[in-house]
LODOBA-538379 format. One record per residue (C-alpha): x, y, z; residue in three letters. Coordinates in pm, whole numbers. Last residue first. Example, Ala and Ser with C-alpha at 12.3 -4.5 7.8 and 13.67 -1.06 7.14 Angstrom:
2
NODE  1367  -106  714  Ser
NODE  1230  -450  780  Ala
END
This chain:
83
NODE  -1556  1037  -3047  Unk
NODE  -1531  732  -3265  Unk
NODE  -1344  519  -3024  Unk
NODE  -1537  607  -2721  Unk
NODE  -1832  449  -2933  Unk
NODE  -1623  165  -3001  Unk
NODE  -1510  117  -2662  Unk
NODE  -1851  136  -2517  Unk
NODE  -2000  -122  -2721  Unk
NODE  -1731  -364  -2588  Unk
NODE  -1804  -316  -2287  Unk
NODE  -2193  -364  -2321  Unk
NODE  -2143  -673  -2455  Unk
NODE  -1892  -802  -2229  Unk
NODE  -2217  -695  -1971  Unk
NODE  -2380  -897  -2177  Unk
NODE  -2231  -1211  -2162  Unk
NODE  -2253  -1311  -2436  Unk
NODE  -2281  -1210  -2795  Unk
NODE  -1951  -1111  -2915  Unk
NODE  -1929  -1088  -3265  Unk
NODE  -1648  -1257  -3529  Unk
NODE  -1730  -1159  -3862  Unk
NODE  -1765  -764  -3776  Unk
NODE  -1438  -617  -3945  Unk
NODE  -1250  -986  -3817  Unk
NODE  -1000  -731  -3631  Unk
NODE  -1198  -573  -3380  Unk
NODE  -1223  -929  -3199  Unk
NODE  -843  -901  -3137  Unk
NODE  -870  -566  -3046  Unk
NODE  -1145  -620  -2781  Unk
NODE  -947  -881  -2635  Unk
NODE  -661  -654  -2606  Unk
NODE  -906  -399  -2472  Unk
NODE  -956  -670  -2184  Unk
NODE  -1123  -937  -2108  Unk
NODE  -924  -1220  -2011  Unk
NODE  -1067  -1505  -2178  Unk
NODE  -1234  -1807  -2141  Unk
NODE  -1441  -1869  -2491  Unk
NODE  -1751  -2025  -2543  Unk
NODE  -1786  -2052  -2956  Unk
NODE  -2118  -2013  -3212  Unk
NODE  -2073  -2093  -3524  Unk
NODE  -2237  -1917  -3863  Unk
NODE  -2249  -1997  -4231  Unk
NODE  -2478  -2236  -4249  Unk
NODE  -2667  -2169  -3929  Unk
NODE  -2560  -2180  -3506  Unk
NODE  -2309  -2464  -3555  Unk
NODE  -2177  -2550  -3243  Unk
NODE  -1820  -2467  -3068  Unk
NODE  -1655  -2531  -2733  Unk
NODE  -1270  -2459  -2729  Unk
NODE  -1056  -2801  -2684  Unk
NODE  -858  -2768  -2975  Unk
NODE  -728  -2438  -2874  Unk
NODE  -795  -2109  -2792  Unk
NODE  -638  -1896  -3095  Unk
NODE  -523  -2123  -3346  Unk
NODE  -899  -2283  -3289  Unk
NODE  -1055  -1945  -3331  Unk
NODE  -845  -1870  -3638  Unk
NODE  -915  -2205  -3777  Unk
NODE  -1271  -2137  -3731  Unk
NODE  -1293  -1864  -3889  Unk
NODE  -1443  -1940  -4239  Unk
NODE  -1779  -2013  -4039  Unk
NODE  -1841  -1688  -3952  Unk
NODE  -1816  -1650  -3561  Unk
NODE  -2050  -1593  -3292  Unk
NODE  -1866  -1522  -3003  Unk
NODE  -1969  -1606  -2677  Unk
NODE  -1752  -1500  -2320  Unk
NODE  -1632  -1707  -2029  Unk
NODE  -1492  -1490  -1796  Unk
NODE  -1103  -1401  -1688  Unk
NODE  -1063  -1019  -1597  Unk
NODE  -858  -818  -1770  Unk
NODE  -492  -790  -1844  Unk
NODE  -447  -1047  -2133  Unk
NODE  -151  -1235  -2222  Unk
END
């Protein structure tokens, strides 16, 4: 689906996600409470702009944290975005 490449990534989710990150990577995908109102999942995904776009979409709720040059990526986009 995606056209990047595949690593595992973090995302640190609000907690009223997680069906969305289930629907999205399955009932297998590694999650753990990080607070009350925040999980933390391990995703393998291509990453991509897709990706990016997908995470875009939760307006901040959904965060990726790891690895950091994902991080960094990411970043980049949105600044490029509001050039």
């Amino acid at each position: 689906m995606y056209d990047g490449t595949k690593e595992k990534v973090t995302l640190l989710c609000k907690n009223e996600l997680m069906n969305y990150i289930v629907d999205k990577f399955g009932d297998e995908v590694e999650t753990s409470p990080t607070d009350d109102s925040h999980f933390k999942a391990v995703v393998e995904v291509s990453v991509s702009q897709t990706f990016f776009a997908w995470v875009f979409q939760f307006n901040g709720e959904v965060k990726v944290t790891n690895p950091s040059a994902v991080v960094s990526r990411y970043r980049e986009m949105l600044e490029n975005a509001l050039k």
